[in-house]
Backbone as CSV, one residue per row, in Angstrom:
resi,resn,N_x,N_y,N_z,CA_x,CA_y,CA_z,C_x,C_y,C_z
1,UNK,70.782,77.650,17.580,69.634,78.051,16.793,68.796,79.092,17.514
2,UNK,67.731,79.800,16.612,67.096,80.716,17.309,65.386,80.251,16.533
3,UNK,65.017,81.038,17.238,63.405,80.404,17.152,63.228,81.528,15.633
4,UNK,62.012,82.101,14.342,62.040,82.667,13.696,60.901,83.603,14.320
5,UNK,60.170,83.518,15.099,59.303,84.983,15.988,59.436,84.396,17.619
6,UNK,59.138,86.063,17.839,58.962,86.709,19.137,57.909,85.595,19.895
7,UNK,57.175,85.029,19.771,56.413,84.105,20.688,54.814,84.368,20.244
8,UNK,54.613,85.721,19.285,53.739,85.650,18.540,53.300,84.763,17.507
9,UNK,52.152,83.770,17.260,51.675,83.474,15.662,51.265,84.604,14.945
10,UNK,51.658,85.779,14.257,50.795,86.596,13.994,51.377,86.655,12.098
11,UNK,50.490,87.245,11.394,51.150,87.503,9.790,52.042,88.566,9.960
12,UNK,53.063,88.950,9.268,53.975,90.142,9.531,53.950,90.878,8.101
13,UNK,53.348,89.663,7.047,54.068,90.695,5.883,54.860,90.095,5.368
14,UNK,56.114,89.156,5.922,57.013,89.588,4.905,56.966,88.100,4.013
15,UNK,56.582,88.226,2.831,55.778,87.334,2.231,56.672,87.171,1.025
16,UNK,57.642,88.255,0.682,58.624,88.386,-0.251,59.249,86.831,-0.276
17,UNK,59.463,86.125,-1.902,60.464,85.273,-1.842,61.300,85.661,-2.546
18,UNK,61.445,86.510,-3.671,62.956,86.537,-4.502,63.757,87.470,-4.293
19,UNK,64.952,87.486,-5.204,66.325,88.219,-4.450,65.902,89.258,-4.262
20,UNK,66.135,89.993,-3.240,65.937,91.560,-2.996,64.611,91.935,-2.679
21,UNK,63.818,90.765,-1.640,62.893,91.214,-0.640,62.934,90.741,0.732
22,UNK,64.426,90.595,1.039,65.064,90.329,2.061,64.746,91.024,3.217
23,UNK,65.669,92.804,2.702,65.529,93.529,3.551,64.293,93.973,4.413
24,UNK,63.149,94.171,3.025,62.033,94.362,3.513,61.272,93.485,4.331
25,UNK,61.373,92.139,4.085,60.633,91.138,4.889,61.195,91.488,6.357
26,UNK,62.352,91.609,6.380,63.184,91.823,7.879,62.202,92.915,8.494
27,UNK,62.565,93.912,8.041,61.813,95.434,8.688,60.680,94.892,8.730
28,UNK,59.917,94.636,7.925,58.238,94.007,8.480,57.930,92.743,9.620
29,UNK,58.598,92.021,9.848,58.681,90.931,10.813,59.387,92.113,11.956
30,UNK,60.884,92.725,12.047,60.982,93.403,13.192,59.816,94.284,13.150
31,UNK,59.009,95.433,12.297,58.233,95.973,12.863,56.957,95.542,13.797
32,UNK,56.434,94.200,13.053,55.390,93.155,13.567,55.780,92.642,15.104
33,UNK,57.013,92.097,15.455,57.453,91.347,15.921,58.006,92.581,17.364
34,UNK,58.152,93.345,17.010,58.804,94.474,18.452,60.178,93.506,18.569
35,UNK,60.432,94.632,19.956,61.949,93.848,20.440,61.897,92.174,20.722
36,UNK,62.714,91.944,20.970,63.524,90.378,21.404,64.353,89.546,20.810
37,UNK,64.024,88.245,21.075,65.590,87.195,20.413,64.693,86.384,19.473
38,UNK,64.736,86.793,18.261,64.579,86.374,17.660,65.577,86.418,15.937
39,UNK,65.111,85.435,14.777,66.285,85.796,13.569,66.413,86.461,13.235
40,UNK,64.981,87.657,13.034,65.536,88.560,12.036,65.725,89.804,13.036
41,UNK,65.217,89.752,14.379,65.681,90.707,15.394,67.389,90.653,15.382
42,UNK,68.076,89.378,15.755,69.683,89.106,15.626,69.923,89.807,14.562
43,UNK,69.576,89.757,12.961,70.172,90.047,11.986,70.131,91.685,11.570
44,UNK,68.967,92.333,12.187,68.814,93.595,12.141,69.536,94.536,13.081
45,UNK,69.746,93.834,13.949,70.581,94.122,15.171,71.976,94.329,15.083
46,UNK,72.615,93.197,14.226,73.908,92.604,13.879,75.032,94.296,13.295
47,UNK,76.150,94.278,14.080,77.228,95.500,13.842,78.298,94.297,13.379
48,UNK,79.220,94.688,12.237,80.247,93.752,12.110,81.109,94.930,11.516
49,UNK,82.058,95.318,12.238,83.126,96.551,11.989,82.069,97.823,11.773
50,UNK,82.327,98.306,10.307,81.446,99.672,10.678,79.651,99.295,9.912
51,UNK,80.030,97.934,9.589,78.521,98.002,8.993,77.279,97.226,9.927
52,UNK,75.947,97.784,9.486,74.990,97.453,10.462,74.021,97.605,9.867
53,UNK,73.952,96.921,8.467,72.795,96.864,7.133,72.627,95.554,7.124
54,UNK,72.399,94.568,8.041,72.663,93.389,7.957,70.903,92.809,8.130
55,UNK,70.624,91.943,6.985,69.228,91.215,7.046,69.245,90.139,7.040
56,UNK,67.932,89.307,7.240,67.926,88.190,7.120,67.010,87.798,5.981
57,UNK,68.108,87.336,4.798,67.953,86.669,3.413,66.319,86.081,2.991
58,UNK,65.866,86.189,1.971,64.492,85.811,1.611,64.814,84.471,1.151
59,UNK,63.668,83.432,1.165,63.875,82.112,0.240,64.420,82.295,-0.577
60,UNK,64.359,83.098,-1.646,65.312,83.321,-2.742,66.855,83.182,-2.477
61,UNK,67.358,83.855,-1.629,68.549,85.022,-1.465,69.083,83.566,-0.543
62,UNK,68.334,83.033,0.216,69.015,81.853,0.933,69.048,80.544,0.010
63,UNK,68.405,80.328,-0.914,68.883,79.635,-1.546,70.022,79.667,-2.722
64,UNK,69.958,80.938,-3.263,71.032,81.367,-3.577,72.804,81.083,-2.706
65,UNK,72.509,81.154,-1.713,73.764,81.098,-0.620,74.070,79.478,-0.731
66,UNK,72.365,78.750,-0.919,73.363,77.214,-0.566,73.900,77.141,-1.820
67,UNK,73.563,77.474,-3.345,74.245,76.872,-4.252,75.785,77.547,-4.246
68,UNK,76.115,78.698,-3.386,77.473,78.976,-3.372,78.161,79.107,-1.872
69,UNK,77.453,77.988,-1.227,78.154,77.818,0.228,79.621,77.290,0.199
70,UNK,80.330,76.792,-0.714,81.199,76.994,-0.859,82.165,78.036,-0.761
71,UNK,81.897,78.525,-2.481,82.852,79.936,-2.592,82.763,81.064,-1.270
72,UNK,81.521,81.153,-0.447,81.220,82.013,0.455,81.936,81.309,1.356
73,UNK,81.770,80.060,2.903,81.808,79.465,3.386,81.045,80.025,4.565
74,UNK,81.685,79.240,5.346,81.315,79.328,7.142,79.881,78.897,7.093
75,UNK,79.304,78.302,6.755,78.150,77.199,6.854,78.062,75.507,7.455
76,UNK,76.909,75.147,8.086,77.263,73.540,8.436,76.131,73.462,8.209
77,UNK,76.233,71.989,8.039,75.329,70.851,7.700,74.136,70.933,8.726
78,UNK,72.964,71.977,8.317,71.584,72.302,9.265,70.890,73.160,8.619
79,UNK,69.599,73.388,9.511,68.743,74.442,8.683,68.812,75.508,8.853
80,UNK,68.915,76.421,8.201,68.516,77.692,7.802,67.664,78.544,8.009
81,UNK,66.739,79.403,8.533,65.702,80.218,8.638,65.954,81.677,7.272
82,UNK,64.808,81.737,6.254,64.546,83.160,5.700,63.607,83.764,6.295
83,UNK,63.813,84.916,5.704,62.884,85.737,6.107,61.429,85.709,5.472
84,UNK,61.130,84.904,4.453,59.685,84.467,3.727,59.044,83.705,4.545
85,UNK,57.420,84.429,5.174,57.042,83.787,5.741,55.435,83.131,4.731
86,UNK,55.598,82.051,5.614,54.102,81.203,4.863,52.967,81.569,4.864
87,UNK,52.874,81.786,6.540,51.422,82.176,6.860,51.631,82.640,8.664
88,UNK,50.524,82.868,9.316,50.887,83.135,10.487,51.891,82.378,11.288
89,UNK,52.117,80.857,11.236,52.517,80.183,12.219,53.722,79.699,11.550
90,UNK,53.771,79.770,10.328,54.954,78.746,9.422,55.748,79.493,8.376
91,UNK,57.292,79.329,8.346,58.178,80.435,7.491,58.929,79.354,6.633
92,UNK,59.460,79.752,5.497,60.831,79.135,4.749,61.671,78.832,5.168
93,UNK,62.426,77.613,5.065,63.669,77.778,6.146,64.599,76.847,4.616
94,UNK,66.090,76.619,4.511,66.802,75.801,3.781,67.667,74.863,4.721
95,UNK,67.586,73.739,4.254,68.371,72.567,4.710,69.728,72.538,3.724
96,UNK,70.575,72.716,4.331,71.799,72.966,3.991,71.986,72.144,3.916
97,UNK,71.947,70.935,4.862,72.376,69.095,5.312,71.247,68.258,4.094
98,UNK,70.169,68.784,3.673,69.808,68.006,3.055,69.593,68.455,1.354
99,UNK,69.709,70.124,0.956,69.971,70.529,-0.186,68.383,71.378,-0.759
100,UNK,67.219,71.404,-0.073,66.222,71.798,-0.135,65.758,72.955,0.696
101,UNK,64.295,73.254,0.545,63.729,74.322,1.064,62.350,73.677,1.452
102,UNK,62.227,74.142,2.575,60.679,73.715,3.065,60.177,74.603,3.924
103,UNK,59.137,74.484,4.306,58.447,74.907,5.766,58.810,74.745,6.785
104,UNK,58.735,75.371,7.977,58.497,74.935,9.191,57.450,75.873,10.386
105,UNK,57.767,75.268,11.703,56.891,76.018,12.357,58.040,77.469,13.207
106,UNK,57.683,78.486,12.584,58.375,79.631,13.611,58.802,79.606,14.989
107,UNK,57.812,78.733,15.963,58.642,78.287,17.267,59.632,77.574,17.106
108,UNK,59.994,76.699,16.551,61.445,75.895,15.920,62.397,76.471,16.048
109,UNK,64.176,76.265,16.606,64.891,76.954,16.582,66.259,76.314,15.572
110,UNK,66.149,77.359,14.334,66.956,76.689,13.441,68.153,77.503,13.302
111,UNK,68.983,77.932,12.531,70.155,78.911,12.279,69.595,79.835,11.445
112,UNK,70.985,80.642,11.522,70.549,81.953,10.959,71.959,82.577,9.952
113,UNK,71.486,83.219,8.516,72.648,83.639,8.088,72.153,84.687,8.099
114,UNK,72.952,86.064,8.138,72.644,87.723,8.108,73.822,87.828,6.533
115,UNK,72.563,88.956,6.405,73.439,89.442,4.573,73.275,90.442,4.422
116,UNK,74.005,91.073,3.812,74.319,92.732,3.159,73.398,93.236,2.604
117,UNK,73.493,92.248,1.051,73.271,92.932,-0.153,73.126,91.506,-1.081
118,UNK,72.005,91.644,-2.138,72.513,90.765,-3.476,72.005,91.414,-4.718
């Protein structure tokens, strides 16, 4: 797992929950957030052959993924981190193991899926 910020509590912005405010939440948390190890730093970061458009999914866009974690795969039974954040200290995350979406606290280190496009 990875923590969802840099070691900052700070607001970033990316406040987006439905499909296709993914990308943007990403760029606003990396812009907020500067370098380091963090989710959506990994996912912005992320090269897989020649592509390197890779974000980290909004509440929407991740819940979307659990109802077709199947047909997609390579998922396990844990939580999730999006890129929708709550408020300064607390973001969206999905429980894959338990079928929901909740809160948590951004120091928390949960998993991470990186996505293209939806």
């Amino acid at each position: 797992g990875i923590q969802w910020y840099n070691g900052s509590d700070v607001a970033t912005g990316a406040t987006g929950t439905a499909i296709g405010t993914g990308q943007a939440n990403t760029t606003a948390i990396v812009t907020t957030q500067g370098t380091g190890s963090y989710a959506a730093q990994l996912c912005n970061d992320l090269t897989v052959g020649s592509y390197s458009d890779w974000y980290l999914p909004s509440k929407d866009e991740l819940g979307k993924l659990y109802l077709n974690k199947g047909t997609i795969g390579g998922f396990v039974n844990g939580i999730y981190w999006s890129s929708s954040e709550f408020d300064a200290s607390i973001a969206w995350c999905h429980g894959f193991n338990i079928g929901f979406q909740f809160t948590s606290y951004k120091y928390l280190t949960d998993r991470v899926r990186a996505v293209r496009a939806f």
